[in-house]
Backbone atoms as SQL, in Angstrom:
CREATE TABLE atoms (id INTEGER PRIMARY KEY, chain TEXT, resi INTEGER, resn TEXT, atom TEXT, x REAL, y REAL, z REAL);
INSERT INTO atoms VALUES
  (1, 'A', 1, 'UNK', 'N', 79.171, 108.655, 139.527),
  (2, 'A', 1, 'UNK', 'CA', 79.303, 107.848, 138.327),
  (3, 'A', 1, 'UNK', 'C', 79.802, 106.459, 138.740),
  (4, 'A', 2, 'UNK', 'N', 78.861, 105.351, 138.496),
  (5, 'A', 2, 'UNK', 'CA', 79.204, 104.262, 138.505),
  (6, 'A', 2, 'UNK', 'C', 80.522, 103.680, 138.026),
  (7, 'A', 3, 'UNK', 'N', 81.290, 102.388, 137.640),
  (8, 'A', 3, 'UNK', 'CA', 81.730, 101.950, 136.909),
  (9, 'A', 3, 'UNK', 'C', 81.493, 101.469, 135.856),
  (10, 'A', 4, 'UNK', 'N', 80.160, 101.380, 135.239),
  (11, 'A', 4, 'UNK', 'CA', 79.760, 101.356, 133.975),
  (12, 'A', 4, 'UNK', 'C', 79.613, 103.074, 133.237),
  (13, 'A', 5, 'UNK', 'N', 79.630, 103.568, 133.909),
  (14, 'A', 5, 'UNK', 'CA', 79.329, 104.745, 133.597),
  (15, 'A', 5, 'UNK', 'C', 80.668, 105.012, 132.977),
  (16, 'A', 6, 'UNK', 'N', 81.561, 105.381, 133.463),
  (17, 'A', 6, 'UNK', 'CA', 83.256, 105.313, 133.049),
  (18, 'A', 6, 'UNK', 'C', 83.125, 104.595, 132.075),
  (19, 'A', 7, 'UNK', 'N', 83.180, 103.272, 132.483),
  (20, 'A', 7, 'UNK', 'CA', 83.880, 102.240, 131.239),
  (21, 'A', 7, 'UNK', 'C', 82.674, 102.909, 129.790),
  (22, 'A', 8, 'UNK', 'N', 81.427, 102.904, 130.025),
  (23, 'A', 8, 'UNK', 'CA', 80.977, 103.791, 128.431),
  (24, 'A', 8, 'UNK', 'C', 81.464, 105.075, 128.112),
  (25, 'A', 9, 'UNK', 'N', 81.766, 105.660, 128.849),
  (26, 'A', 9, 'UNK', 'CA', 82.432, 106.987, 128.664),
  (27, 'A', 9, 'UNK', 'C', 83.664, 106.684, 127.890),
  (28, 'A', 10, 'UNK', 'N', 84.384, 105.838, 128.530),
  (29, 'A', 10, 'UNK', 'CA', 85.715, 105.489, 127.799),
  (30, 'A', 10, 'UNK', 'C', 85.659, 104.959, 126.597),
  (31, 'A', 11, 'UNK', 'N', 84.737, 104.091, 126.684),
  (32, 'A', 11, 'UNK', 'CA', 84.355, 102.896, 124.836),
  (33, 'A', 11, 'UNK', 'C', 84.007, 104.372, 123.979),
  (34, 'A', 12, 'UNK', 'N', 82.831, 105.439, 124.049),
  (35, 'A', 12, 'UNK', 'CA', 82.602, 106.431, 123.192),
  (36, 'A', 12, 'UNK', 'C', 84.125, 107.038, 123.126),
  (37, 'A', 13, 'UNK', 'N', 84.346, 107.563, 123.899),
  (38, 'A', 13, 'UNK', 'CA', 85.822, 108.179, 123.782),
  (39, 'A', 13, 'UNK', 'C', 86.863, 107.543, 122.360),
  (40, 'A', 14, 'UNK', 'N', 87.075, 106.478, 122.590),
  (41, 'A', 14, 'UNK', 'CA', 88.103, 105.709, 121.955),
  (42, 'A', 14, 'UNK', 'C', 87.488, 105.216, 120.524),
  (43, 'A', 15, 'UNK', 'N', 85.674, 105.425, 120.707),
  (44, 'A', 15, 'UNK', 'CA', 85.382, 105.166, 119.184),
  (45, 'A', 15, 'UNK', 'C', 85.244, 106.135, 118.283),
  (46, 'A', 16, 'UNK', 'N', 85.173, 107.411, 119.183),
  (47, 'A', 16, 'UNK', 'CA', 85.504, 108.788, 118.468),
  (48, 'A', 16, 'UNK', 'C', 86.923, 109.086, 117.795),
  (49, 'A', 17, 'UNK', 'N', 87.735, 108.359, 118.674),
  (50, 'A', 17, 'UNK', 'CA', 89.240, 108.786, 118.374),
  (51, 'A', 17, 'UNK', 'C', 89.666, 107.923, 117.359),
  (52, 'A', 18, 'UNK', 'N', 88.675, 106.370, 117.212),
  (53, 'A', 18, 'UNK', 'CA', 88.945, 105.664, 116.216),
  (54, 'A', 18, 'UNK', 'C', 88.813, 106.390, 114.363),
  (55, 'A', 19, 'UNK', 'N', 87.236, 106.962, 115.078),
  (56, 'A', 19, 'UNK', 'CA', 86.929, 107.404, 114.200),
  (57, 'A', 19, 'UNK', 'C', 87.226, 108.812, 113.253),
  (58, 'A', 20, 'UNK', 'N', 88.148, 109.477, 114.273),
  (59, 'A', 20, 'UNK', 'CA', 89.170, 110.502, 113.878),
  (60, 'A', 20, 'UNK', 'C', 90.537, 110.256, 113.160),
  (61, 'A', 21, 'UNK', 'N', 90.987, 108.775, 113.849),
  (62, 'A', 21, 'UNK', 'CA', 92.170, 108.412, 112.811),
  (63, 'A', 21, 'UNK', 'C', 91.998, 108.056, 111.881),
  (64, 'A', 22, 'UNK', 'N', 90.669, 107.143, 111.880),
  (65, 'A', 22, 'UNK', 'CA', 90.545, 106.938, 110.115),
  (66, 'A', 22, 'UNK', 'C', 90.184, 108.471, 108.809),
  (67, 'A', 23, 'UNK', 'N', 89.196, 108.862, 109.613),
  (68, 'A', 23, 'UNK', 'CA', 89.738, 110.175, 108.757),
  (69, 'A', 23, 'UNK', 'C', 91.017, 110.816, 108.469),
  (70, 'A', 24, 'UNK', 'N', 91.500, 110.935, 109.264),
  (71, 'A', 24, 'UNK', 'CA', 92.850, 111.563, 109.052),
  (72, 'A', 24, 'UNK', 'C', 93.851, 110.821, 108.506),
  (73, 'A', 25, 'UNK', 'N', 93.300, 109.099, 108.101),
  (74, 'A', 25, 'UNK', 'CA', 93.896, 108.598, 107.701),
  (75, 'A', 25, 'UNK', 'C', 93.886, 108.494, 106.101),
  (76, 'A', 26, 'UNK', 'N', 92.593, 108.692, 105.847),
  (77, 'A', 26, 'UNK', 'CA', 91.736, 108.901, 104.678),
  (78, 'A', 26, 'UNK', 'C', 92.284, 110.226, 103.989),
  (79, 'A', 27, 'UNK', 'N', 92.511, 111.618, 104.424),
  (80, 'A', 27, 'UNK', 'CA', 93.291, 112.798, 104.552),
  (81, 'A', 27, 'UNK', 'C', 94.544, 112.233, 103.582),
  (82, 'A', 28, 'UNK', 'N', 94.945, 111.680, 104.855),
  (83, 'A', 28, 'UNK', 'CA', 96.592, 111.575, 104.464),
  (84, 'A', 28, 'UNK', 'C', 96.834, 110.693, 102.801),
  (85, 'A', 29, 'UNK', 'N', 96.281, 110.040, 103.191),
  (86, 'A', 29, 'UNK', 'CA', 96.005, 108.827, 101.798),
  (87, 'A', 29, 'UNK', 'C', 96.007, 109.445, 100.925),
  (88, 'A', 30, 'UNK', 'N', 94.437, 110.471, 100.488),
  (89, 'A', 30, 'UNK', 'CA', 94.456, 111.153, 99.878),
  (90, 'A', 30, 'UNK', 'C', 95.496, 112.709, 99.033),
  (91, 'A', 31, 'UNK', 'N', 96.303, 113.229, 100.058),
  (92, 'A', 31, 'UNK', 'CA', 97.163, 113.870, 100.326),
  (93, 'A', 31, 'UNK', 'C', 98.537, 113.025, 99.383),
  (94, 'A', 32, 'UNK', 'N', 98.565, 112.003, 99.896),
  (95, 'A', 32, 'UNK', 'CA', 100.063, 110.954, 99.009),
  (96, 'A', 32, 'UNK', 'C', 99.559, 110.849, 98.156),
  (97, 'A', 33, 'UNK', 'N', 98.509, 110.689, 97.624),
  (98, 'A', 33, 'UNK', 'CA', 97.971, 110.001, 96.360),
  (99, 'A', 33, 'UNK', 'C', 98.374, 111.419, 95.463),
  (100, 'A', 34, 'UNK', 'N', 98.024, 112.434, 95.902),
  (101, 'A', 34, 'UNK', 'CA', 97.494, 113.849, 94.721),
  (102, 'A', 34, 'UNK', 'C', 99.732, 114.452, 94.695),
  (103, 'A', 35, 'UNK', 'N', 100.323, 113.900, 95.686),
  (104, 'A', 35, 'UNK', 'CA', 101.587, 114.494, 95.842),
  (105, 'A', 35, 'UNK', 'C', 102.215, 112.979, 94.667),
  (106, 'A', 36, 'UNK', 'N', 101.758, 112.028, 94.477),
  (107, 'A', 36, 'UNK', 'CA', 102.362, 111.194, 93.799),
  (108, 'A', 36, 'UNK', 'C', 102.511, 111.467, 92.093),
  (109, 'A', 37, 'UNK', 'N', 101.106, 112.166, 91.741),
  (110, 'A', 37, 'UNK', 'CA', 100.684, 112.469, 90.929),
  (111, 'A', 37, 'UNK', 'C', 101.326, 113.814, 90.448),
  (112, 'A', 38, 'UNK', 'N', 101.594, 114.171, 91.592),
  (113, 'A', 38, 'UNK', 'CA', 102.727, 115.778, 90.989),
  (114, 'A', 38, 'UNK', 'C', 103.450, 115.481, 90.590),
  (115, 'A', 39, 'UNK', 'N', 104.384, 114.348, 91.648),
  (116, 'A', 39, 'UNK', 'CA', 105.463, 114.122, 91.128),
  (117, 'A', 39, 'UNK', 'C', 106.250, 113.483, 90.089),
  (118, 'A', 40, 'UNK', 'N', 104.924, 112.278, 89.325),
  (119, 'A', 40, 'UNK', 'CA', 105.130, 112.268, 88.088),
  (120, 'A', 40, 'UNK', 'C', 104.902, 112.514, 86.877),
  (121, 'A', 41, 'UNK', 'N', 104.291, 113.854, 86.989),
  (122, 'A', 41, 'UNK', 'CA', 103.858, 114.502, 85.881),
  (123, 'A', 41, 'UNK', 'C', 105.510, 115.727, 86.022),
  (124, 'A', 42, 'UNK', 'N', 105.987, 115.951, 86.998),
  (125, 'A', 42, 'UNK', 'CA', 107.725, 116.779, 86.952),
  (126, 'A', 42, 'UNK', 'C', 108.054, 115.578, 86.480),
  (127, 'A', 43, 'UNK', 'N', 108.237, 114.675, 86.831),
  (128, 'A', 43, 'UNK', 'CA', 109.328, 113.672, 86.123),
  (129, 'A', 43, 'UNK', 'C', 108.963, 113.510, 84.400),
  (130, 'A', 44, 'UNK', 'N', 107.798, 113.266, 84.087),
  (131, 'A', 44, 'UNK', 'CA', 107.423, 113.400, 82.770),
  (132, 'A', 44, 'UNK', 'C', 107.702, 115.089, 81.834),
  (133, 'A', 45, 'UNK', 'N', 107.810, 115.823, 82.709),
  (134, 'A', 45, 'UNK', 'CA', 108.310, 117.378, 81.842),
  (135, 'A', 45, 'UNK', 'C', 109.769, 117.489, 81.675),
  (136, 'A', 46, 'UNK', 'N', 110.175, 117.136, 83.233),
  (137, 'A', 46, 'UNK', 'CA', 111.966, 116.816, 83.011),
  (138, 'A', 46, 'UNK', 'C', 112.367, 116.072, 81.794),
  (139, 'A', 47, 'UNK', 'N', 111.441, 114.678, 81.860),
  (140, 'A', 47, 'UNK', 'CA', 112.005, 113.703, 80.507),
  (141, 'A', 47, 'UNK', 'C', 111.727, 114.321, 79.449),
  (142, 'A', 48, 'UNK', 'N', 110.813, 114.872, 79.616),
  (143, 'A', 48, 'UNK', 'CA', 110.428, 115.743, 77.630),
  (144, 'A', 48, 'UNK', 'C', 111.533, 116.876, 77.481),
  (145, 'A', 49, 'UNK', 'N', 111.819, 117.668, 78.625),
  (146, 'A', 49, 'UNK', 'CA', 112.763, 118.791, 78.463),
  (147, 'A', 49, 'UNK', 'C', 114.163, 118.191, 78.148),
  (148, 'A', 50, 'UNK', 'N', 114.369, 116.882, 78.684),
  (149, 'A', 50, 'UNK', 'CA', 115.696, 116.208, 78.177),
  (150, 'A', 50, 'UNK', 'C', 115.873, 115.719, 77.090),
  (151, 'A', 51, 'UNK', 'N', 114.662, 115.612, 76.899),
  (152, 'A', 51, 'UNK', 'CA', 114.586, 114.663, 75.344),
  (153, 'A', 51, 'UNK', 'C', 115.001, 115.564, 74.388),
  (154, 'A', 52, 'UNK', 'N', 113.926, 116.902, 74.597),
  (155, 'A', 52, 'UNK', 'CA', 114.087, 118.171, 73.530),
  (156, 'A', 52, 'UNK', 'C', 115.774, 118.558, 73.271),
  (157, 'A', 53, 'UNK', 'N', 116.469, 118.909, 74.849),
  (158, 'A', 53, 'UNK', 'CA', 117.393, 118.974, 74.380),
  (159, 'A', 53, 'UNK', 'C', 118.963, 118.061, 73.725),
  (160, 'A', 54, 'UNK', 'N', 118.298, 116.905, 73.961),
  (161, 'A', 54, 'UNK', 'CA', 119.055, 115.921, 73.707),
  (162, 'A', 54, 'UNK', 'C', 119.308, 115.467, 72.287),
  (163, 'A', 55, 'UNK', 'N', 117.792, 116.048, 71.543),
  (164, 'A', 55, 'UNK', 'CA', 117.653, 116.582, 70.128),
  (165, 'A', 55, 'UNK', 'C', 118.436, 117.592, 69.400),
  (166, 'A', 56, 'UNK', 'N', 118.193, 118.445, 70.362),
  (167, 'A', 56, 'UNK', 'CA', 118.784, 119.735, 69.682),
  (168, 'A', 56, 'UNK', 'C', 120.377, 119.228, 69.784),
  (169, 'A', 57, 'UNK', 'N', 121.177, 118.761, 70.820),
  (170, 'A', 57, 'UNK', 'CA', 121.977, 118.750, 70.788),
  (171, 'A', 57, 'UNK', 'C', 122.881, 117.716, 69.814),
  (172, 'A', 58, 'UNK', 'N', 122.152, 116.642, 69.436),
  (173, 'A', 58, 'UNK', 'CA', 122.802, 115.671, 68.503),
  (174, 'A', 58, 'UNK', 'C', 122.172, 116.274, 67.136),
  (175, 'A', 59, 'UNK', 'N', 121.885, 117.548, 66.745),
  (176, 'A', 59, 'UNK', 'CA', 121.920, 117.672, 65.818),
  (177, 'A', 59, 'UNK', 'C', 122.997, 118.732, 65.002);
């Protein structure tokens, strides 16, 4: 194997791996996005469950 031979071996290599982090980056993104969304739909049940009893209780 030449030295061009390597050095393309290496460029595919590293555009595969490029192309693995962006997926996994895409993953992750996706992943925060759907965990953000949990978490404020609990914060929105907490506030209604406080509200309810915050009702009941000033009455």
């Amino acid at each position: 194997m030449d030295i061009f031979d390597t050095l393309e071996d290496r460029v595919e290599k590293l555009l595969a791996r490029k192309k693995a982090l962006e997926e996994e980056n895409a993953a992750l993104r996706a992943e925060a996005s759907r965990l953000a969304e949990e978490k404020k739909a609990v914060a929105q049940r907490i506030d209604s469950l406080l509200e309810k009893l915050q009702t009941e209780l000033d009455s």
